[in-house]
mmCIF entry with sequence, helices, sheets and N, C-alpha, C, O atoms, coordinates in Angstrom:
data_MODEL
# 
_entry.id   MODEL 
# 
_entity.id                         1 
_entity.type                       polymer 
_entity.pdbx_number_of_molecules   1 
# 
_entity_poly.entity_id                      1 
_entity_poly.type                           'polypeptide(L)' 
_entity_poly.nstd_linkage                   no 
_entity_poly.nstd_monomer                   no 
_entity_poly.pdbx_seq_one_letter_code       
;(UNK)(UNK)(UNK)(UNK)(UNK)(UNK)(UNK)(UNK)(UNK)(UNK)(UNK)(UNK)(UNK)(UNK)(UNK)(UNK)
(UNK)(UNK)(UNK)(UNK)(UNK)(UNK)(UNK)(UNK)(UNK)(UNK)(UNK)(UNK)(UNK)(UNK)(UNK)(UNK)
(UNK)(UNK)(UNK)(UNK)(UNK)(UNK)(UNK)(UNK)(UNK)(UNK)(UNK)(UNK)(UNK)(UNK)(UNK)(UNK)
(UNK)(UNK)(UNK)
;
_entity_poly.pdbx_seq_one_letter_code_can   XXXXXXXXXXXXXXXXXXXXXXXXXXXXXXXXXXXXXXXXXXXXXXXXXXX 
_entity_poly.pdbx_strand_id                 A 
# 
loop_
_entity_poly_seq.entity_id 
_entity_poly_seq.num 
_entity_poly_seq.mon_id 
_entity_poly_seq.hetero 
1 1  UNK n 
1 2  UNK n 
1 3  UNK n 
1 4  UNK n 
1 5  UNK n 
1 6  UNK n 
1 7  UNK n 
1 8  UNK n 
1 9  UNK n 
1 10 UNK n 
1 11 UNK n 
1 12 UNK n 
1 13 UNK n 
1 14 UNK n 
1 15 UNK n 
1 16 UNK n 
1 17 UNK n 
1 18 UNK n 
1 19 UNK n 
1 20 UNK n 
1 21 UNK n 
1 22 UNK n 
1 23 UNK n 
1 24 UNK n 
1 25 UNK n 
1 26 UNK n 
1 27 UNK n 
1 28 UNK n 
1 29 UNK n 
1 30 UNK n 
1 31 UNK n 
1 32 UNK n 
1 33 UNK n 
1 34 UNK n 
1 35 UNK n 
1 36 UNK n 
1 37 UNK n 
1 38 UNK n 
1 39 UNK n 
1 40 UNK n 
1 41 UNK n 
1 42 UNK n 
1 43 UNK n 
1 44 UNK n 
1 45 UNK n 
1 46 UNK n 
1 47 UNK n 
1 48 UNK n 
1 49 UNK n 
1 50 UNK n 
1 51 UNK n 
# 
_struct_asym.id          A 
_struct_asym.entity_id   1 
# 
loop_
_struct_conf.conf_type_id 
_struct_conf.id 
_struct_conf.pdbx_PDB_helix_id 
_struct_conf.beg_label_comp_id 
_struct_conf.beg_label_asym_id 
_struct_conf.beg_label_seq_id 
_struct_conf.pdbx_beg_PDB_ins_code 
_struct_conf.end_label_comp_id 
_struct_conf.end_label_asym_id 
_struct_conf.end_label_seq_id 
_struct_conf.pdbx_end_PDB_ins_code 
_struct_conf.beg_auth_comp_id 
_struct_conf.beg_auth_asym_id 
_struct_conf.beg_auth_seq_id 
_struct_conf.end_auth_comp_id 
_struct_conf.end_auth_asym_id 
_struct_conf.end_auth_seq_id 
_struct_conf.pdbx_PDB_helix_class 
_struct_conf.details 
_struct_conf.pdbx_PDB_helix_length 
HELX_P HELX_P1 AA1 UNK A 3  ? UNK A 21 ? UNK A 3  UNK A 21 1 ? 19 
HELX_P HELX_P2 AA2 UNK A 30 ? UNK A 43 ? UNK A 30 UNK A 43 1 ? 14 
# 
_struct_conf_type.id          HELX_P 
_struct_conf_type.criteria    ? 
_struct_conf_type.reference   ? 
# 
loop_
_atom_site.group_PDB 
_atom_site.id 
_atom_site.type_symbol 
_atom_site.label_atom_id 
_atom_site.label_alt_id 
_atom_site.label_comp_id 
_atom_site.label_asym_id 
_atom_site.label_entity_id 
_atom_site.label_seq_id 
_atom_site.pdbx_PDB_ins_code 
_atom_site.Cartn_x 
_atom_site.Cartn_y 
_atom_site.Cartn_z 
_atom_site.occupancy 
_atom_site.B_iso_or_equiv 
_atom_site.pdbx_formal_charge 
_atom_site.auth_seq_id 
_atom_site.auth_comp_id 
_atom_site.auth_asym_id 
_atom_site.auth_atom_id 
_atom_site.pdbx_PDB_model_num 
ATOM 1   N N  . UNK A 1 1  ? 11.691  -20.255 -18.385 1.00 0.00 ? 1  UNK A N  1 
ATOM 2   C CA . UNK A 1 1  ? 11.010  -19.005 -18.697 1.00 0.00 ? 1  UNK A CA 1 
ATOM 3   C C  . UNK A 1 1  ? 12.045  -17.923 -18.993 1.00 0.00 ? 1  UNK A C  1 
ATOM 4   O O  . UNK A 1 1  ? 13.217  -18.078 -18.651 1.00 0.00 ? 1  UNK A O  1 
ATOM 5   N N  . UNK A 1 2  ? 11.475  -16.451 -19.844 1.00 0.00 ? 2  UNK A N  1 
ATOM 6   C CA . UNK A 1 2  ? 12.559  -15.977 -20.096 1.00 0.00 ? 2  UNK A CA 1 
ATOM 7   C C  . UNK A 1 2  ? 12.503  -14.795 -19.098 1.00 0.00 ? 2  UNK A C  1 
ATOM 8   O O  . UNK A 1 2  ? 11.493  -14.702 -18.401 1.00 0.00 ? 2  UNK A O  1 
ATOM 9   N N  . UNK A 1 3  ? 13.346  -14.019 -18.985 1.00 0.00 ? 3  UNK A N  1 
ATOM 10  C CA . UNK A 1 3  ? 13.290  -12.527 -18.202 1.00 0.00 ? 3  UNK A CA 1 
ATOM 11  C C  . UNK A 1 3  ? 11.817  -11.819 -18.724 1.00 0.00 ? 3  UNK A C  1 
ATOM 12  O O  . UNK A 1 3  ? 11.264  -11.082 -17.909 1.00 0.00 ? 3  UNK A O  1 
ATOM 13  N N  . UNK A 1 4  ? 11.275  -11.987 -19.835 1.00 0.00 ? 4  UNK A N  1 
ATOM 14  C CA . UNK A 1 4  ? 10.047  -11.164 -20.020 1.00 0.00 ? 4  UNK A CA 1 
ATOM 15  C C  . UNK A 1 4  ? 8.930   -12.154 -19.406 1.00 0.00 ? 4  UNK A C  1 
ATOM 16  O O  . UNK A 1 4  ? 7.952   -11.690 -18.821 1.00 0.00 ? 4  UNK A O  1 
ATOM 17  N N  . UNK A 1 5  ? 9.084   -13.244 -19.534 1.00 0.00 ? 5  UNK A N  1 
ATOM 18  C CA . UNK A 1 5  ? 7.535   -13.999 -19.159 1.00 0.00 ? 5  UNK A CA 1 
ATOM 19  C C  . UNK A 1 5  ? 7.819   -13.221 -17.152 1.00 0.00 ? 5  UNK A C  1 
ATOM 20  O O  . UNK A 1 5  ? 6.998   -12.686 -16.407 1.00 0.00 ? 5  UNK A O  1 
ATOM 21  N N  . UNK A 1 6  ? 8.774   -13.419 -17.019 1.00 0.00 ? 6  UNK A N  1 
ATOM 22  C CA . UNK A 1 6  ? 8.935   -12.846 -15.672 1.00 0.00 ? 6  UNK A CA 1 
ATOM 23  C C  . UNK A 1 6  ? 8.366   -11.084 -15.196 1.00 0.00 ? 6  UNK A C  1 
ATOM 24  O O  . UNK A 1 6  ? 7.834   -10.579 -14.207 1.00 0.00 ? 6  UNK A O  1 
ATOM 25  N N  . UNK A 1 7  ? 8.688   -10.762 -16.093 1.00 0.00 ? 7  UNK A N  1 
ATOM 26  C CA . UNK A 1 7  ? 8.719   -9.128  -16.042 1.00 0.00 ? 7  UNK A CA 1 
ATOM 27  C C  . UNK A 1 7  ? 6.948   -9.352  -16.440 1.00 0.00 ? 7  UNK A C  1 
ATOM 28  O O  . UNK A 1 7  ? 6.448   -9.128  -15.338 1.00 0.00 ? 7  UNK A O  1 
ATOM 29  N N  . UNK A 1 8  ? 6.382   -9.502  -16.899 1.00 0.00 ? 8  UNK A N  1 
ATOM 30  C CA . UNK A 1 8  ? 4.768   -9.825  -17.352 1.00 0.00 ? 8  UNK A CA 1 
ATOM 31  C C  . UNK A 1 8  ? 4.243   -10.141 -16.212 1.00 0.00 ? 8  UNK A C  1 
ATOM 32  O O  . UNK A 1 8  ? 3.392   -9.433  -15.674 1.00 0.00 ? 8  UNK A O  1 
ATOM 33  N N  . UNK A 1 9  ? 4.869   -11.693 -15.500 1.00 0.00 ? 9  UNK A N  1 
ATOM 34  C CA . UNK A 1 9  ? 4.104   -11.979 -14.268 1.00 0.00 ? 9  UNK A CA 1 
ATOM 35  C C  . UNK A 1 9  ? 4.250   -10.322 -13.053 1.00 0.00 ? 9  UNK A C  1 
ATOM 36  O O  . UNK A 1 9  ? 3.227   -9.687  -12.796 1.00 0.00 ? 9  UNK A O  1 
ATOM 37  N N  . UNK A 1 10 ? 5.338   -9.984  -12.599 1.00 0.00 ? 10 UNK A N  1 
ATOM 38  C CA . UNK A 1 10 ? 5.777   -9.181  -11.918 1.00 0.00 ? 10 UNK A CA 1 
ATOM 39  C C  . UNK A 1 10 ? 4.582   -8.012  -12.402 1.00 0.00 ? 10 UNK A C  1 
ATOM 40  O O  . UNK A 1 10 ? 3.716   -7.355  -11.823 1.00 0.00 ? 10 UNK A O  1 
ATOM 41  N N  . UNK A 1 11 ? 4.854   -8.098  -13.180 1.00 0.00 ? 11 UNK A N  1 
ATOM 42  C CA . UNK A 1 11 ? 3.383   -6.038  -14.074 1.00 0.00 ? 11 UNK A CA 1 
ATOM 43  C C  . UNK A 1 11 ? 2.429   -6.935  -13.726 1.00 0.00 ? 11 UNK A C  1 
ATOM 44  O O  . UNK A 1 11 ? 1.649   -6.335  -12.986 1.00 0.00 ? 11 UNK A O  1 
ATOM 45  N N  . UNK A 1 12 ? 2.020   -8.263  -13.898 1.00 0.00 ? 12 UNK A N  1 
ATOM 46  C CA . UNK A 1 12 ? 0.566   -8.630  -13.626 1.00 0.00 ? 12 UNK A CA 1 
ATOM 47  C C  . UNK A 1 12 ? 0.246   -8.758  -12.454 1.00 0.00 ? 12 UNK A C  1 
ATOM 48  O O  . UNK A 1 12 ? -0.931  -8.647  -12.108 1.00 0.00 ? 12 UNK A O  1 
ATOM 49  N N  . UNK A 1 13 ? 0.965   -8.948  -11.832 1.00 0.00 ? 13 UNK A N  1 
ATOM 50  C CA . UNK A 1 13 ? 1.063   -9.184  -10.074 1.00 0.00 ? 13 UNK A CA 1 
ATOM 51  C C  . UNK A 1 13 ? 0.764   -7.571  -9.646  1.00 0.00 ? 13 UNK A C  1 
ATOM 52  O O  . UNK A 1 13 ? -0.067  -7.072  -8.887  1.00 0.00 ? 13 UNK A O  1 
ATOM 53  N N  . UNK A 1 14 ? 1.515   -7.164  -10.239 1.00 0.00 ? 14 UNK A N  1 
ATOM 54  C CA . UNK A 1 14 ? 1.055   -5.240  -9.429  1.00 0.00 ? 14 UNK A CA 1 
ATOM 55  C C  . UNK A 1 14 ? -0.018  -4.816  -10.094 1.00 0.00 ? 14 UNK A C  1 
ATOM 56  O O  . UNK A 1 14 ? -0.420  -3.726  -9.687  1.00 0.00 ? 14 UNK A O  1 
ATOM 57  N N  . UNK A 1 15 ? -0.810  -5.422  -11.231 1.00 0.00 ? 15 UNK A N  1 
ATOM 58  C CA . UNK A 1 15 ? -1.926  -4.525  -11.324 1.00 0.00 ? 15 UNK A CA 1 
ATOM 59  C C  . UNK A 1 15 ? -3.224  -5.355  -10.906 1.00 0.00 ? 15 UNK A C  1 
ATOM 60  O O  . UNK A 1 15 ? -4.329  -4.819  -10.822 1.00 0.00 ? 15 UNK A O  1 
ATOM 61  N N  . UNK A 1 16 ? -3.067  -6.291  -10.730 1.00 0.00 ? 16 UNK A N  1 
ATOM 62  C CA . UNK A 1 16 ? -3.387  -7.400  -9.764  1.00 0.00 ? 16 UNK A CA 1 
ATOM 63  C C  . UNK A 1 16 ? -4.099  -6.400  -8.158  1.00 0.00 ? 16 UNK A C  1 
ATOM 64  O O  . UNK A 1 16 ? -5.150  -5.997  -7.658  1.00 0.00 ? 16 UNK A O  1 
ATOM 65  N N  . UNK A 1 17 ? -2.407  -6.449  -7.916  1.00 0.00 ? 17 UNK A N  1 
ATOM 66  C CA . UNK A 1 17 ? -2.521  -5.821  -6.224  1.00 0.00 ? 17 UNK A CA 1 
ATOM 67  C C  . UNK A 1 17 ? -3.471  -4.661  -6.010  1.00 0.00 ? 17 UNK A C  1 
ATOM 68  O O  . UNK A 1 17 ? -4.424  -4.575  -5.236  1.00 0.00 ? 17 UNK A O  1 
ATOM 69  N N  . UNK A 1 18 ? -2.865  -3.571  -7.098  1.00 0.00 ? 18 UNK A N  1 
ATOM 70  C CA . UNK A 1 18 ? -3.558  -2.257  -7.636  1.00 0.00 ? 18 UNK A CA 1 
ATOM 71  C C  . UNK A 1 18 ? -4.994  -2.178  -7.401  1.00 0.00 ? 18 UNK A C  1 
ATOM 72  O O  . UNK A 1 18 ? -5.595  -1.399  -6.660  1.00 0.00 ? 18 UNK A O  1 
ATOM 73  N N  . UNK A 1 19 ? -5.518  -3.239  -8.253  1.00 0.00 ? 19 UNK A N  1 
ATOM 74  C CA . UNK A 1 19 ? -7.036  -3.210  -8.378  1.00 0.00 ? 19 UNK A CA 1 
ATOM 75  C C  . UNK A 1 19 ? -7.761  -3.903  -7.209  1.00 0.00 ? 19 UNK A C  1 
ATOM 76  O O  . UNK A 1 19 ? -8.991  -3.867  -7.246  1.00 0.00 ? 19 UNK A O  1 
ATOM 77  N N  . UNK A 1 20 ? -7.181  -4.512  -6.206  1.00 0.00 ? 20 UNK A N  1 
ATOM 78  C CA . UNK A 1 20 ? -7.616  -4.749  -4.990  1.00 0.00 ? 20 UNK A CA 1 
ATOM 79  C C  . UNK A 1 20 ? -7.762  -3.796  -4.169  1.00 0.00 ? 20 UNK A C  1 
ATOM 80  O O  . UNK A 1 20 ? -8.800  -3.496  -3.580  1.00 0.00 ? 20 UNK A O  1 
ATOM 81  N N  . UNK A 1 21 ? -6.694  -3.266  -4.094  1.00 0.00 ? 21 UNK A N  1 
ATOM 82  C CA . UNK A 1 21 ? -6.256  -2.338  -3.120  1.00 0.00 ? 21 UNK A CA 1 
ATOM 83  C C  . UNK A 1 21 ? -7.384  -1.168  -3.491  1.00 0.00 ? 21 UNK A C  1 
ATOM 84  O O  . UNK A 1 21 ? -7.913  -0.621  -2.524  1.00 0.00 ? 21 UNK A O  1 
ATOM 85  N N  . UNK A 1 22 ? -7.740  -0.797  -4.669  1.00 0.00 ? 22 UNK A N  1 
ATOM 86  C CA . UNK A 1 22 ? -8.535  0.693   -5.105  1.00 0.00 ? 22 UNK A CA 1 
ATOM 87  C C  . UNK A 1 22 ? -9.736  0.156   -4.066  1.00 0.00 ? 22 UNK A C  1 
ATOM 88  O O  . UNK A 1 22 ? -10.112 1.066   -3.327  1.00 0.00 ? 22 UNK A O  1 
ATOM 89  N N  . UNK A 1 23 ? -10.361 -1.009  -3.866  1.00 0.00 ? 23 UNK A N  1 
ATOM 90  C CA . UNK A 1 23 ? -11.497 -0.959  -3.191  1.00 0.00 ? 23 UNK A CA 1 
ATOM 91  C C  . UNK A 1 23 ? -11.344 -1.170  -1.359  1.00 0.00 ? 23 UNK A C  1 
ATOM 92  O O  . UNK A 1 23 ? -12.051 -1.528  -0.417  1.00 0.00 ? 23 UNK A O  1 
ATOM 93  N N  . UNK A 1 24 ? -10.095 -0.741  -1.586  1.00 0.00 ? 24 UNK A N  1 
ATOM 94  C CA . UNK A 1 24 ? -9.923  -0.945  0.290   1.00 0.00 ? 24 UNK A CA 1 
ATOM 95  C C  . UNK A 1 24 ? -9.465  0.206   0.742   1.00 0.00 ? 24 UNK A C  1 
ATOM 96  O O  . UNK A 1 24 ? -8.251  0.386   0.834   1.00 0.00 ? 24 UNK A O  1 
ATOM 97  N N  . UNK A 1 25 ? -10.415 1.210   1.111   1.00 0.00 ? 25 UNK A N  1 
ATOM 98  C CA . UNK A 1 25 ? -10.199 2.269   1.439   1.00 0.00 ? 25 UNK A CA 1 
ATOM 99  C C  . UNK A 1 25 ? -9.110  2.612   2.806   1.00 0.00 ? 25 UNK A C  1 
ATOM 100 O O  . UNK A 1 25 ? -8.291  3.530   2.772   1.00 0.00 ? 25 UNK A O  1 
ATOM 101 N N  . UNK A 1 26 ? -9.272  1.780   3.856   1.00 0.00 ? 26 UNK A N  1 
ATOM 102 C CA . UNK A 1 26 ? -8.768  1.868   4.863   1.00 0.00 ? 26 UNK A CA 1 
ATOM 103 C C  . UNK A 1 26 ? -8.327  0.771   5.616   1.00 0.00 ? 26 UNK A C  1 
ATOM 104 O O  . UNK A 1 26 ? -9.180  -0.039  5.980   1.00 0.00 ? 26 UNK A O  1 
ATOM 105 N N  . UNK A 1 27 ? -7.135  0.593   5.920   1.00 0.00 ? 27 UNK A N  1 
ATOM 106 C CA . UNK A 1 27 ? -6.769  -0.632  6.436   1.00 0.00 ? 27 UNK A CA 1 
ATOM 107 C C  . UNK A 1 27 ? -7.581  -1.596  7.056   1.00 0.00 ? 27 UNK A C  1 
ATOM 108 O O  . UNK A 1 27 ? -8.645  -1.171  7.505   1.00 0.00 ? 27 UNK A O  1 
ATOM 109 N N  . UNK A 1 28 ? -7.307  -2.941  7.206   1.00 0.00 ? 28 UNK A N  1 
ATOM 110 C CA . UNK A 1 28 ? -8.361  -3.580  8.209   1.00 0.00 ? 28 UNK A CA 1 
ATOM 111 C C  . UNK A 1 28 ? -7.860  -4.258  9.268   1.00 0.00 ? 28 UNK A C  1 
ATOM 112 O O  . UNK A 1 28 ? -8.624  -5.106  9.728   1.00 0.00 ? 28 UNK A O  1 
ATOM 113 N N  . UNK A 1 29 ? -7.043  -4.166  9.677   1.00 0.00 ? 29 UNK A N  1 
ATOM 114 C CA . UNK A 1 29 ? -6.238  -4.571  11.070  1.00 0.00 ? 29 UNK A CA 1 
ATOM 115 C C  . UNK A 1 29 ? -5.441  -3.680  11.896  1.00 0.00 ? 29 UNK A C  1 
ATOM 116 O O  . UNK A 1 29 ? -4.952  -2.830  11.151  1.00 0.00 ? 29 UNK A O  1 
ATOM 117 N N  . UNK A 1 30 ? -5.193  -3.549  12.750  1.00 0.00 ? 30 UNK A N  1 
ATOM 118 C CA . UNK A 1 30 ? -4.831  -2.615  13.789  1.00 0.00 ? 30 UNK A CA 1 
ATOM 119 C C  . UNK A 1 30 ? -3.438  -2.054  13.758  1.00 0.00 ? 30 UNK A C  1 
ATOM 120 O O  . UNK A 1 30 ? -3.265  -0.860  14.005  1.00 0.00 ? 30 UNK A O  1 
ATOM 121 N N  . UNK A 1 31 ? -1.882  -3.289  13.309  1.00 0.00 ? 31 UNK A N  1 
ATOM 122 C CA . UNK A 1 31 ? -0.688  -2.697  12.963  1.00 0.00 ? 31 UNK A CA 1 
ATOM 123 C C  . UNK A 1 31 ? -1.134  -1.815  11.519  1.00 0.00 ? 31 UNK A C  1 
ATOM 124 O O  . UNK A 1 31 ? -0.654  -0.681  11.534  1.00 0.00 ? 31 UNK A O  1 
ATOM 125 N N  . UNK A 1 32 ? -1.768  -2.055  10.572  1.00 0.00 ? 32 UNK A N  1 
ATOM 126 C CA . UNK A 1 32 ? -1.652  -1.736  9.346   1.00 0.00 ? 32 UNK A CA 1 
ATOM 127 C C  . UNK A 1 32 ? -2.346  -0.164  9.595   1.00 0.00 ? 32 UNK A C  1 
ATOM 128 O O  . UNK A 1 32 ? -1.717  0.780   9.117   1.00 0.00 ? 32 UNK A O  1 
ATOM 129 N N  . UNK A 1 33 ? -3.309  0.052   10.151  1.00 0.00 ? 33 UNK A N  1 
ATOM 130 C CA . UNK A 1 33 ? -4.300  1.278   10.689  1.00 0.00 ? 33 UNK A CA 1 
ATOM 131 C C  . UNK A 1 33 ? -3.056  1.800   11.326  1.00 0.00 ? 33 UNK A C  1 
ATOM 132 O O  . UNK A 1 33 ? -2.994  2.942   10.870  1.00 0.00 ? 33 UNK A O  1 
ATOM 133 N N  . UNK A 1 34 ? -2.013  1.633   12.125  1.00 0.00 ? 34 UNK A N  1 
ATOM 134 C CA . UNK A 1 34 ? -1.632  2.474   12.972  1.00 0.00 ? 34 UNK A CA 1 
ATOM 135 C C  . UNK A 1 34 ? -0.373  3.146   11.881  1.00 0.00 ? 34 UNK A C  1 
ATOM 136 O O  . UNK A 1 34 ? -0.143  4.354   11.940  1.00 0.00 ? 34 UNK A O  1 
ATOM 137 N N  . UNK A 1 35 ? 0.114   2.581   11.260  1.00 0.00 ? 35 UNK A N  1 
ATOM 138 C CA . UNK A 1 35 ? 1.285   2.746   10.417  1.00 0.00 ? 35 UNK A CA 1 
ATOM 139 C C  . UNK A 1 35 ? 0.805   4.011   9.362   1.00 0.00 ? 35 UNK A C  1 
ATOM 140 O O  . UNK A 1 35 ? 1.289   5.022   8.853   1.00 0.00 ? 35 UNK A O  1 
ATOM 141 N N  . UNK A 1 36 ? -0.388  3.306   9.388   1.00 0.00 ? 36 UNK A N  1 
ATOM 142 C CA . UNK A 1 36 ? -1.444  3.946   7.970   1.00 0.00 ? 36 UNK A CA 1 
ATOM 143 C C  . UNK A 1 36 ? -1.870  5.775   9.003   1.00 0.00 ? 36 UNK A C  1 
ATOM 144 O O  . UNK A 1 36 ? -1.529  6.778   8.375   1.00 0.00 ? 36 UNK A O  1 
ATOM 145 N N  . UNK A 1 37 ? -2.246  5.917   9.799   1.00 0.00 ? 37 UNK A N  1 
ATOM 146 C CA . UNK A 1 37 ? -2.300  7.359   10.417  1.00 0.00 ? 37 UNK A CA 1 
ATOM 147 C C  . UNK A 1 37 ? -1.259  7.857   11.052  1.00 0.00 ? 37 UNK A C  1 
ATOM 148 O O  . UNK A 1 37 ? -1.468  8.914   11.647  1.00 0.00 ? 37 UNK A O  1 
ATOM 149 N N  . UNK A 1 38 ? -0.111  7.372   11.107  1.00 0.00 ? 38 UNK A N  1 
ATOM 150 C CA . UNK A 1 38 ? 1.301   7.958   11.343  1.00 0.00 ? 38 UNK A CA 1 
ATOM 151 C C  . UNK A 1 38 ? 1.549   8.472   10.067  1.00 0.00 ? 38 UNK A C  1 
ATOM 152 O O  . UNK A 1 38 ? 1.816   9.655   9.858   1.00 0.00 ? 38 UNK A O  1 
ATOM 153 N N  . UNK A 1 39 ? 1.474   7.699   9.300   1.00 0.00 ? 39 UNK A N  1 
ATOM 154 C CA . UNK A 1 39 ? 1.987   8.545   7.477   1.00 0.00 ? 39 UNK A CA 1 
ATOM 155 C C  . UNK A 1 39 ? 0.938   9.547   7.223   1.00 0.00 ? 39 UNK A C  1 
ATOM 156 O O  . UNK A 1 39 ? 1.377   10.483  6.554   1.00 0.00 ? 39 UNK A O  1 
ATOM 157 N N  . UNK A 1 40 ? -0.584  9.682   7.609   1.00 0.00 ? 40 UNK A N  1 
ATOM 158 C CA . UNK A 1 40 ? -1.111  10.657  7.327   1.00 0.00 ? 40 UNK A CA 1 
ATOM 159 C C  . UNK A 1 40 ? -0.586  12.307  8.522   1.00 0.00 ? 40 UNK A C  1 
ATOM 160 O O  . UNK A 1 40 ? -0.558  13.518  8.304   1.00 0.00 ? 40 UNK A O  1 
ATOM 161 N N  . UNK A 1 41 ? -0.307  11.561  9.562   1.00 0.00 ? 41 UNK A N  1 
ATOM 162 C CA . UNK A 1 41 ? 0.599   13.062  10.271  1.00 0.00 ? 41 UNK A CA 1 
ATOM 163 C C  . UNK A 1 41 ? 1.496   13.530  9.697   1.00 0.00 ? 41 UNK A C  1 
ATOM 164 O O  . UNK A 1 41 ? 1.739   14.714  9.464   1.00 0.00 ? 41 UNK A O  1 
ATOM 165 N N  . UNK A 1 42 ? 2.287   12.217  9.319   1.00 0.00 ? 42 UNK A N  1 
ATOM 166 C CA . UNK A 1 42 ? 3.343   12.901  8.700   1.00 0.00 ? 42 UNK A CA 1 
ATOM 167 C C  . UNK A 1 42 ? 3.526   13.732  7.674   1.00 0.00 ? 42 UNK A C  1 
ATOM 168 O O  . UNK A 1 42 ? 4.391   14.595  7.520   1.00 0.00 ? 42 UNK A O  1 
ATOM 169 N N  . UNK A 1 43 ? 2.299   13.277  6.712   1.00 0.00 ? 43 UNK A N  1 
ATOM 170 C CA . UNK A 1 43 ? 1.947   13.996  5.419   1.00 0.00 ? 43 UNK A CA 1 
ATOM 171 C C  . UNK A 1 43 ? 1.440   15.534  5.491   1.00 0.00 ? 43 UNK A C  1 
ATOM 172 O O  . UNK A 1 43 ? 1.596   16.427  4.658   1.00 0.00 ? 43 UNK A O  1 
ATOM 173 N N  . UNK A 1 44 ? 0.786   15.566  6.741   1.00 0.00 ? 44 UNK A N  1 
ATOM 174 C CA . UNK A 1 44 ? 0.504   16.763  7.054   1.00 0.00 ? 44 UNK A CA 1 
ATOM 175 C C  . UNK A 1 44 ? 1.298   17.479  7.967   1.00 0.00 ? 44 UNK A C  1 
ATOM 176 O O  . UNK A 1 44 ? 0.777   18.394  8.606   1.00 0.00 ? 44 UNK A O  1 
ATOM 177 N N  . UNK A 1 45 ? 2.359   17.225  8.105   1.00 0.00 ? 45 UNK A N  1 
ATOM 178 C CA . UNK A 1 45 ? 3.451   18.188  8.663   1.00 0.00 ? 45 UNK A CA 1 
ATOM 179 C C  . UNK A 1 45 ? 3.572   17.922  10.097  1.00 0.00 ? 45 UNK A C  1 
ATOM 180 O O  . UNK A 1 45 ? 4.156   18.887  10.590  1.00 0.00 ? 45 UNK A O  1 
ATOM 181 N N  . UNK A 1 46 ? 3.263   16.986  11.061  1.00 0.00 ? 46 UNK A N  1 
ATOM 182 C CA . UNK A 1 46 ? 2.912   17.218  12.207  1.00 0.00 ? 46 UNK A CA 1 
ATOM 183 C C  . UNK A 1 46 ? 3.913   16.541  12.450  1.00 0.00 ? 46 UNK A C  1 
ATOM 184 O O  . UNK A 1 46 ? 4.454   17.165  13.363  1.00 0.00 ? 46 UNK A O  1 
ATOM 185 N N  . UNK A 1 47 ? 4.627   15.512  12.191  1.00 0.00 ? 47 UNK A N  1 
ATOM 186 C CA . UNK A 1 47 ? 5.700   14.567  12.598  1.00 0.00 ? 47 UNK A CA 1 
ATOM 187 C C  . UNK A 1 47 ? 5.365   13.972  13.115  1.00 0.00 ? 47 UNK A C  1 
ATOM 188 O O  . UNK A 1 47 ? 4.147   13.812  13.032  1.00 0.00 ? 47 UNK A O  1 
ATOM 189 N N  . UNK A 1 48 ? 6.248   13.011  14.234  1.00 0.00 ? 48 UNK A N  1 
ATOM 190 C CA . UNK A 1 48 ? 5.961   11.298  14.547  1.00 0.00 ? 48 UNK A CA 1 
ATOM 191 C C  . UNK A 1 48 ? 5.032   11.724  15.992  1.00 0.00 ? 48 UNK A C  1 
ATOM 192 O O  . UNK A 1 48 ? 5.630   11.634  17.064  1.00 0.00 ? 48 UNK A O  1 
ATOM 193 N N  . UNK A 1 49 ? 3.821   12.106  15.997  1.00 0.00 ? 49 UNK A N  1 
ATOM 194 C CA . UNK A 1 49 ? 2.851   12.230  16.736  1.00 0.00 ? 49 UNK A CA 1 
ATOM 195 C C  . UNK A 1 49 ? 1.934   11.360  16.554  1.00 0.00 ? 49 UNK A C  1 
ATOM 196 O O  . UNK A 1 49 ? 1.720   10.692  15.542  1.00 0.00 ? 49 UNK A O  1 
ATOM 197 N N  . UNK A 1 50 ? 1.311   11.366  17.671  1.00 0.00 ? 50 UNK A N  1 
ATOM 198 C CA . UNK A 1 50 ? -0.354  10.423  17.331  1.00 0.00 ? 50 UNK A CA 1 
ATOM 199 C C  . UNK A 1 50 ? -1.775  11.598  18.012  1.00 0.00 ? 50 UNK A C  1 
ATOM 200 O O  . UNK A 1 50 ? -1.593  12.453  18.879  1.00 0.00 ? 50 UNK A O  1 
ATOM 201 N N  . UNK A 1 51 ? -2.772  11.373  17.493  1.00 0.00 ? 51 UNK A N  1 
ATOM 202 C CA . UNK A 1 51 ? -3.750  12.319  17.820  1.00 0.00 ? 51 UNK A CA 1 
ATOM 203 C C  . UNK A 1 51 ? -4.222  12.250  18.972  1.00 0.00 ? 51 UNK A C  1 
ATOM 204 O O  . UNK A 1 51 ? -5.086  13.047  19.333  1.00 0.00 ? 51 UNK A O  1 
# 
């Protein structure tokens, strides 16, 4: 295969992921949820806190 059939799979693979992901609003397991509302503190200025 050449570097582009590669680079094609790789873009198809992320829009792939992309369009899964748009319908999963919120994590579904408990490490992924916790990681996932640490980055929303963080986003909102509060730093490495939990609520």
């Amino acid at each position: 295969m050449t570097w582009r059939n590669y680079l094609l799979l790789a873009f198809l693979g992320l829009i792939v992921s992309l369009f899964f992901a748009h319908f999963e609003p919120f994590p579904g397991y408990l490490d992924s949820d916790y990681y996932f509302g640490g980055g929303i503190q963080l986003a909102q200025g509060k730093g490495f806190t939990e609520p």
